[in-house]
N, C-alpha and C positions, 0 to 999 in steps of 0.2 A: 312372653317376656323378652325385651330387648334389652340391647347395651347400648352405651352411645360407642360409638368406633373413630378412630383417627387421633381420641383424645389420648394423653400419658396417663398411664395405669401406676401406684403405687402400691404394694403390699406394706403396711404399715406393722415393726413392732414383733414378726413374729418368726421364734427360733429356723434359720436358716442353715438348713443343709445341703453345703456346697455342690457335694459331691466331684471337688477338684481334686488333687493328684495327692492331696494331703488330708483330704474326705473333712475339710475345716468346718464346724458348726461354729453358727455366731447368733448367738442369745441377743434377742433385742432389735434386730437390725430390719430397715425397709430394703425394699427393690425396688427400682425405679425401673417402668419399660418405658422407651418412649420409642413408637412407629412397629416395627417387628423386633428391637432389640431391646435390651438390656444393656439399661446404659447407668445406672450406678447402684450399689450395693454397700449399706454404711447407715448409720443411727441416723435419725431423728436429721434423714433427707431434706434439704430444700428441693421443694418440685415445683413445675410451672404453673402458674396460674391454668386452671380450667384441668388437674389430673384428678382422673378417678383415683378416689381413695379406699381400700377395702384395708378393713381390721383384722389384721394377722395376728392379734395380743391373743397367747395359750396357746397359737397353732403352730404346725411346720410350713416352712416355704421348701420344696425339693423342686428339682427338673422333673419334667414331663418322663412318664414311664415310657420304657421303650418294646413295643413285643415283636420279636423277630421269628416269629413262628404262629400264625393264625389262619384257620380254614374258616375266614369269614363266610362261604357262600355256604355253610353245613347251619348258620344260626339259625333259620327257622326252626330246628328240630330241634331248639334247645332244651337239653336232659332227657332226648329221646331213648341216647343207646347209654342210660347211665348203669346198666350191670353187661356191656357187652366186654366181650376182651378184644383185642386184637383183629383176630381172626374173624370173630361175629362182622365189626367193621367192615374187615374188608371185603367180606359176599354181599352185605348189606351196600355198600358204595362200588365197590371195582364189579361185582359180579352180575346183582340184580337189580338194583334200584338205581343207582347213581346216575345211571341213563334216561331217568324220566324226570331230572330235573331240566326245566324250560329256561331264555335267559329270563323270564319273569321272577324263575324263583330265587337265581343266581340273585340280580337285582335283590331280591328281598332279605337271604340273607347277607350279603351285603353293608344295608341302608340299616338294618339293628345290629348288625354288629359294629360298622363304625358308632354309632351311638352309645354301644353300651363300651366303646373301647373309650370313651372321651367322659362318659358318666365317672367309670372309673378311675380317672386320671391317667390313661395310656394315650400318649397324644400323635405317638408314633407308630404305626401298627403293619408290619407286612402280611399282608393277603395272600397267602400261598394256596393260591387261587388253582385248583387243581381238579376245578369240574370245568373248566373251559370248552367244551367238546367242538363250539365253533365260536366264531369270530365274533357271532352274536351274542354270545352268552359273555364274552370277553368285551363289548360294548355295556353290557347289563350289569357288568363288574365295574367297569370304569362310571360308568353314568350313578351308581349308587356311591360310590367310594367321594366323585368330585360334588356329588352334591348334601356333602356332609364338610364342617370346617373342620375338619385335622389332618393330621400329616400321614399318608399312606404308601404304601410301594405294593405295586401289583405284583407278585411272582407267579409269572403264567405259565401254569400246565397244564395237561388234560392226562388223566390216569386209565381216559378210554382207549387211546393209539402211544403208537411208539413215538418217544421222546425225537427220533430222526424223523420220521414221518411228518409230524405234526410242525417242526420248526422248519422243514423244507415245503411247505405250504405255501404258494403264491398269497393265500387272503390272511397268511400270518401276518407277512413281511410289510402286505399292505393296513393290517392292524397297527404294525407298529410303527410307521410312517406316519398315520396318520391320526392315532392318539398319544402316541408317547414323544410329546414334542415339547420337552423342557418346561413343563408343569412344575415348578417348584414345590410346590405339595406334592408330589405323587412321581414316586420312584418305580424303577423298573428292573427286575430279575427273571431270570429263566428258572421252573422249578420241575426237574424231572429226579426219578432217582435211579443207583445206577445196580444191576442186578447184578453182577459179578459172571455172566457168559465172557468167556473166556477172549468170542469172537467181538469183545465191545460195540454192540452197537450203537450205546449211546454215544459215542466219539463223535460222528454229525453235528449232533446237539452241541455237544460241548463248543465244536468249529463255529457253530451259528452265534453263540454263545460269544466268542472271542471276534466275529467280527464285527456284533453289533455294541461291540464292549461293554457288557452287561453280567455282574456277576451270577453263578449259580449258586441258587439253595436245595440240596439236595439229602431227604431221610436215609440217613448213614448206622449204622451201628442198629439197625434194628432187627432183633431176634426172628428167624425164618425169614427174612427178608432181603436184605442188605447188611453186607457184611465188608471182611476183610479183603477179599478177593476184587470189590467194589472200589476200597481205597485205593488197592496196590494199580489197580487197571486205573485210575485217576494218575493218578502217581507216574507209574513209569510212560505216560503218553504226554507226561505235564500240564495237563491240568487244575492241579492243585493252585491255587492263587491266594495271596491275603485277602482276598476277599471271598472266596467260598465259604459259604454257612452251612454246616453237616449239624443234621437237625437230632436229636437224642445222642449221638454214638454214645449208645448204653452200652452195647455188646461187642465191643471193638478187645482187641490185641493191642501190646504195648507196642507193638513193629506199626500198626496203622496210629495209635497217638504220638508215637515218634515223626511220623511223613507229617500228619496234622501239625504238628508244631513246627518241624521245619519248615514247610511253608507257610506258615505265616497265618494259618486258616484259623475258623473262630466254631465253637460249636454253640446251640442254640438248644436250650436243657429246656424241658417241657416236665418238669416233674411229676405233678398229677398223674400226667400221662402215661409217663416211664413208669411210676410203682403200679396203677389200674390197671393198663391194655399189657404189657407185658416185652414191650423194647427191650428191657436191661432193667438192671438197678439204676436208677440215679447216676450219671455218671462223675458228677461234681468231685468229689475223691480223688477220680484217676486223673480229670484233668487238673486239677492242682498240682497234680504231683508230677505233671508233665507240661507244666508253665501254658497248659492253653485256655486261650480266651475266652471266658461264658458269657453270654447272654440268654435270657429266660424269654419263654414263652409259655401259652397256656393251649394252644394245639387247637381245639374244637370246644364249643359249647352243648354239641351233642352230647357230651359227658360230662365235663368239667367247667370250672367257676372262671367266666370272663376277667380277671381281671388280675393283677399280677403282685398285690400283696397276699393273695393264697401260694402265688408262684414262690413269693419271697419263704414264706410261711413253710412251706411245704420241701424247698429243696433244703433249708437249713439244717430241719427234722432227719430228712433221707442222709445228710451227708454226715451227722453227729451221730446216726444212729448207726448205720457202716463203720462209724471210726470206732465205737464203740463197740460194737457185738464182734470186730476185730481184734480187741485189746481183748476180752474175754474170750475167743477164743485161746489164745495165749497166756491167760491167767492172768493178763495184766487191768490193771484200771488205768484209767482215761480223766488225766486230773485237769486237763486246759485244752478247752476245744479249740480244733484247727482254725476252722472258719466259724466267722462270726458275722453278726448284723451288718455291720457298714460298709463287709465286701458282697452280703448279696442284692444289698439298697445301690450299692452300684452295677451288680451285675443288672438289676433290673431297668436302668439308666444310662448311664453313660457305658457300660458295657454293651447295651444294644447300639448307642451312637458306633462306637468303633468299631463293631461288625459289619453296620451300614457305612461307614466310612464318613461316620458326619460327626466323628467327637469334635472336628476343629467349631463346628455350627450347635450343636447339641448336646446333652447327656450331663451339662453340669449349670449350677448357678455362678454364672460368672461376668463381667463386663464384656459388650461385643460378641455373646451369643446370643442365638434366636431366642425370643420370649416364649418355650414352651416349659409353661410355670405350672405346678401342682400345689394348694394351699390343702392341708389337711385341720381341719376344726370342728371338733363339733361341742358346743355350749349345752347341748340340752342332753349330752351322755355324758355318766360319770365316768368312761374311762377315758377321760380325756385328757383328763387328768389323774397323780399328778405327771407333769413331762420330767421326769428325769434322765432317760439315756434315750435320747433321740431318734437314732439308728434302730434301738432295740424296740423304739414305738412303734413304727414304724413297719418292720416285718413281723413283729405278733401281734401287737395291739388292733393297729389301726384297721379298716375295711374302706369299700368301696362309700358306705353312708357316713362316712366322716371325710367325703372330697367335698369341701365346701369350694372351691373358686379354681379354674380350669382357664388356664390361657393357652393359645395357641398360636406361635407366631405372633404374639403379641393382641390377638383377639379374646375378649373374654367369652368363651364357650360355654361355663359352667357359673353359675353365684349361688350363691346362699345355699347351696345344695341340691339347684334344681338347672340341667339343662336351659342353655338359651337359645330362642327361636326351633326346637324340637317337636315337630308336630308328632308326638308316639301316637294319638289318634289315627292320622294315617299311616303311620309306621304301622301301627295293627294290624288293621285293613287291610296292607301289602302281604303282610305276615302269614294272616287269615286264609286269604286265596292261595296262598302257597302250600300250606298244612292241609285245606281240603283238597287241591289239585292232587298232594303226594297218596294223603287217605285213598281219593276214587280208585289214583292208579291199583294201587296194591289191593284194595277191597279190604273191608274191616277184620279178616281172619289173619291174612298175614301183616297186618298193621299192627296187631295185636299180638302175635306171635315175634315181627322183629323189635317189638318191646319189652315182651318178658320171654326172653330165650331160658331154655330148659334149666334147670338145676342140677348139676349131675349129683348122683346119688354118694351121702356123705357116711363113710363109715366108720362107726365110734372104736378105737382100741381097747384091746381086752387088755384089762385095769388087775392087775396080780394082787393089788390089795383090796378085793373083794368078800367079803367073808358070808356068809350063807346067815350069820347069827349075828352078825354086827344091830340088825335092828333090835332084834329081840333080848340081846345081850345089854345094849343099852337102859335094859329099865334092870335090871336087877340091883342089888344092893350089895354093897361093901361089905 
């Protein structure tokens, strides 16, 4: 299925949420894109002769979701490690396995995970691309990401060497010379994380970091992992920037979300993630309560659900149910929740623009920004209806099979609910040689073993209202 292209695209008709600085929704209203932009928003548009018209009547118009936290090259395996924690992870990727992905596979996943980031209306998606082992595998990255229409940012690491090592690399420097050359779709970050040794080694990184000015995203706040020690060593070397992305800080100190704020940093909340694998609680809470900036993401497909109305969905729950089981601890009740739908419909949007630094281009519906447009509708489900609180549609209701119409840039990528020009046939077939290549390697015992890791043995508490006669006591008579 194709579109036609170059022609102006209208959304006809259907509830628009701005997501601008006043979160305005306007019942009724078209969009008008014409070229890559958005160029009017208002009732019952005059458009030019020759625009595509698509029927937004029942639907929402929102900006393109934004994911600032994705291990796109791990989708092959997608719901491989869905009972692993943490730990499981990371023997599975850092220790034994991670090293036997090819750039083939890298490529593979890739090439479905931008697709399923674009099915689901995420039109912006960073790639914290952290199986890079060589330069090859960082071609196999790029080659899959540009040959798919949406907006992407590479963040390149490799979790096989040191973060200095790796970025003082001659065939880095010559990777990034000579693919990351002003691709307007396709941004660029460094993504190492920082262990909190005392002796900093990741400092290099950081240097390489600042001369090729290019921000870092770096897993901050994660339990046994990255901690406080990590921030402070950021911190007092100056490295903290408005533009650093610290990925979960679930398990941070008010002293490291104090430095996070004062410089200006944004954190990137992976909820799923944080309450499954074991980072932290949810940190959404603390960073409220210390003015810093969220953006969501959904981490890996090898666990959890590509797409970011489960993200919306999921950190809302986390953060009302903390404010909550809080007031009860205290004996209080919790009459007006803090956060609500229309601040995590924008954390999932224009909250990821301003962590990328593109709220001026992206993250809201407005005139003179890029056309990445999200149409939510679907006619053939009853909850589609009825629309009354937009916002609150939005992060409960709505899913991924209710994206009916996907613009990017002002391209229509997605109609009537189906991918355009998407060959998932051969996206398969990529997929397919990938899943068996990983299978050979490991042999069907430990394929099968790093999928149903052990249970540990659960024990029931001794229950003092147990009575010896309770059964038999039950049948007698009054």
């Amino acid at each position: 299925m194709s579109e036609p292209t170059g022609r102006p695209v209208v959304l006809r008709g259907g509830t628009v949420l701005t997501v601008d600085a006043t979160r305005r929704v306007l019942p009724g209203h078209d969009v008008l894109v014409t070229g890559d932009t958005i160029t009017a928003v208002g009732p019952e548009l005059a458009v030019p002769d020759g625009t595509v018209e698509i029927d937004a009547t029942g639907g929402i118009v929102m900006p393109g979701m934004i994911d600032t936290h994705r291990h796109m090259w791990q989708t092959a395996m997608r719901g491989y490690g869905a009972d692993w924690t943490l730990t499981q992870y990371f023997v599975w990727y850092y220790l034994e396995h991670g090293k036997t992905f090819r750039p083939a596979d890298v490529y593979a996943g890739n090439l479905l995970s931008a697709w399923e980031a674009l099915d689901a209306g995420v039109t912006t998606t960073v790639d914290w691309s952290h199986g890079l082992q060589t330069t090859e595998h960082a071609d196999a990255a790029v080659d899959a990401l540009q040959a798919v229409p949406g907006r992407f940012v590479l963040a390149y690491g490799n979790i096989q060497d040191a973060p200095a090592h790796w970025t003082a690399a001659p065939e880095f420097r010559e990777f990034v010379a000579r693919r990351m050359t002003g691709d307007p779709m396709l941004g660029f970050q460094l993504a190492f994380d920082v262990t909190g040794d005392p002796a900093f080694p990741e400092k290099p990184a950081f240097e390489v970091a600042r001369e090729l000015g290019v921000p870092v995203t770096t897993h901050a706040g994660v339990w046994g992992a990255t901690g406080d020690d990590g921030i402070r060593l950021m911190h007092d070397h100056g490295f903290m920037t408005p533009e650093t992305i610290y990925v979960h800080g679930a398990s941070l100190s008010a002293d490291s979300y104090h430095r996070i704020a004062a410089t200006g940093g944004s954190v990137s909340v992976s909820t799923e993630s944080e309450q499954s694998a074991g980072q932290g609680y949810p940190p959404t809470w603390a960073l409220r309560s210390h003015g810093i900036p969220v953006s969501l993401s959904m981490d890996t497909s090898v666990w959890w659900s590509g797409d970011l109305f489960s993200a919306m969905r999921t950190t809302l729950g986390a953060d009302r149910s903390r404010e909550h089981l809080e007031a009860h601890a205290k004996g209080d009740t919790v009459t007006h929740a803090a956060l609500r739908a229309d601040q995590v419909v924008e954390w999932a949007t224009r909250g990821g623009a301003r962590a990328l630094g593109r709220e001026a281009e992206l993250g809201s519906v407005e005139v003179g920004k890029k056309a990445d447009l999200v149409l939510v509708k679907n006619d053939h489900s009853p909850v589609s209806f009825p629309l009354l609180n937009p916002h609150g549609h939005i992060a409960f209701q709505a899913q991924r099979g209710d994206v009916h119409t996907v613009l990017v840039d002002g391209r229509i990528v997605k109609r009537d609910g189906r991918l355009v020009d998407a060959d998932l046939a051969a996206v398969r077939r990529t997929v397919d040689a990938t899943v068996e290549h990983l299978r050979a390697q490991l042999g069907d015992e430990a394929w099968d073993q790093g999928m149903n890791p052990d249970v540990p043995a659960a024990k029931v508490l001794d229950n003092p209202y147990t009575y010896t006669d309770y059964q038999s006591g039950s049948t007698h008579g009054g």
